[in-house]
N, C-alpha and C positions, 0 to 999 in steps of 0.2 A: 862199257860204253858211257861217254859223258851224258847226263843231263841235261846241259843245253844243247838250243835247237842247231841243225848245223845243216849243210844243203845237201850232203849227197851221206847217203847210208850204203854201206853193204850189207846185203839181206843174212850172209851167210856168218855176222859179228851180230846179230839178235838173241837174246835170248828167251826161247821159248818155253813156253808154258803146256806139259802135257797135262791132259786131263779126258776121265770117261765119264759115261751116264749111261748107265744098264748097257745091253747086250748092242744098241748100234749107234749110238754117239759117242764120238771119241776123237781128237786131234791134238796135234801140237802146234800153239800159234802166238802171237803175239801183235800189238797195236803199234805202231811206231811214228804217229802222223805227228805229234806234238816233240816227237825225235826232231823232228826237221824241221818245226816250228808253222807246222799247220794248224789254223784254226778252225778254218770251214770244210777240210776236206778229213776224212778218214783214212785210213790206211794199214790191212793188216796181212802178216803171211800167216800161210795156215797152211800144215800139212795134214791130212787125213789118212789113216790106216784103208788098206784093203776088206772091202764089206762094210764101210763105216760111212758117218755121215759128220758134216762139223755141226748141223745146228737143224733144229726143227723145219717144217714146210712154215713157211710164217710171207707174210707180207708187209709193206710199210704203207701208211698213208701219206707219208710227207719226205720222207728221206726216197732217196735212189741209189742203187749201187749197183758196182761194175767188176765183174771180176776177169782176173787176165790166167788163162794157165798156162804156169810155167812146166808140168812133167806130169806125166799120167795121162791117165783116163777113166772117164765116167760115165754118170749120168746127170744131166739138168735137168731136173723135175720145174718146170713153169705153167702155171694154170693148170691145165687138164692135160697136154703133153709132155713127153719124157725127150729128150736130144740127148744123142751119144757126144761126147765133148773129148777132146783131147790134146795134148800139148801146143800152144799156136792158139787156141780158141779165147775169144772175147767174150762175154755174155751178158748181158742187160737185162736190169732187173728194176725197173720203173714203177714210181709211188703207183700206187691205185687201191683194188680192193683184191678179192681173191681170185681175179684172172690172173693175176701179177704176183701172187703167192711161187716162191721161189725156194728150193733147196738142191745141194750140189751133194750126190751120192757117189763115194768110187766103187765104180765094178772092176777096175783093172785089178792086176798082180801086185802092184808098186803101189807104193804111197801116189796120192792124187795132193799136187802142189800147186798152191794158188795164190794171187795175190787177189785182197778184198779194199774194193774204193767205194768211200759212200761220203753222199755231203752229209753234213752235221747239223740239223735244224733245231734249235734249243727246245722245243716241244716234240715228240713223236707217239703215234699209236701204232701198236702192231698187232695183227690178228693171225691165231694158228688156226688156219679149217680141218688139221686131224682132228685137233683135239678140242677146239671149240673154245678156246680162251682166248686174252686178248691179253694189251699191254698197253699201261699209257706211263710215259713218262718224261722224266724232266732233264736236261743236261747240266752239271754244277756249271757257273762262268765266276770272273772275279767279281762281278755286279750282286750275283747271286748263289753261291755255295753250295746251297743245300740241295738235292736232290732227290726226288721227288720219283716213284714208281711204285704201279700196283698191278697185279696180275690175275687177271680174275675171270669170269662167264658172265654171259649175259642173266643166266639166269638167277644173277645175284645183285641184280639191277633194284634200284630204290626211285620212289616217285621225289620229284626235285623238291618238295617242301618237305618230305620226310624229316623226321626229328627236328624239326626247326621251333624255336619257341615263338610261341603263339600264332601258330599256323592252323 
């Protein structure tokens, strides 16, 4: 598939990227929004194995994302409720804090197919409440290159003048 950006993609000429992480993350998926020459919006398919998950419970504070499923069935883990989801289903996954903490589990038979839409905000923090870390980080742009992310607990927190000379 060409490099530059062009208006209309077929999902089924992507090439994907399988990968696992211990016994229940695991998918094959890929990004393709800069395929079609998007800047602000995200874009990604993503198939998930049966019993698997594509990504941690996490939440955004400044991004939103939207996902559409194409086949299968699941579960939407949002806040404190679980929703059974399945082929037809839209799901809203809105910036905030861990009310809005969001993960898409499959229980069905069949791979769970979805597409994932998110805006793209050149700063982002993301918080896991399983596991109690966070994320902050940066997006490259042609202004700005370098990319910038750290992953870490709170309780690895430092006071604001720490190590500062002559503080």
């Amino acid at each position: 598939m060409s490099e530059d950006p062009r208006p209309v993609i077929n999902v089924g000429e992507l090439k994907l990227e399988h990968w696992t992480q211990g016994d229940f993350f695991e998918g094959r998926d890929t990004s393709f929004g800069a395929l079609l020459g998007l800047k602000d919006l995200g874009i990604s398919y993503n198939e998930v194995p049966p019993g698997k998950s594509g990504c941690p419970f996490h939440n955004h504070h400044v991004e939103e994302e939207m996902f559409f499923i194409i086949s299968g069935e699941g579960e939407y883990r949002i806040g404190a409720d679980r929703i059974a989801i399945k082929k037809g289903d839209v799901l809203a996954a809105p910036a905030g804090g861990p009310d809005t903490a969001h993960q898409l589990i499959n229980t069905g038979s069949a791979p769970l197919v979805y597409l994932a839409m998110s805006t793209k905000a050149k700063a982002e923090i993301v918080e896991y409440p399983d596991s109690g870390k966070f994320m902050a980080k940066t997006y490259p742009t042609r202004e700005r290159p370098v990319r910038f992310s750290f992953i870490g607990r709170d309780d690895t927190a430092v006071d604001y003048w720490d190590g500062e000379p002559g503080a």
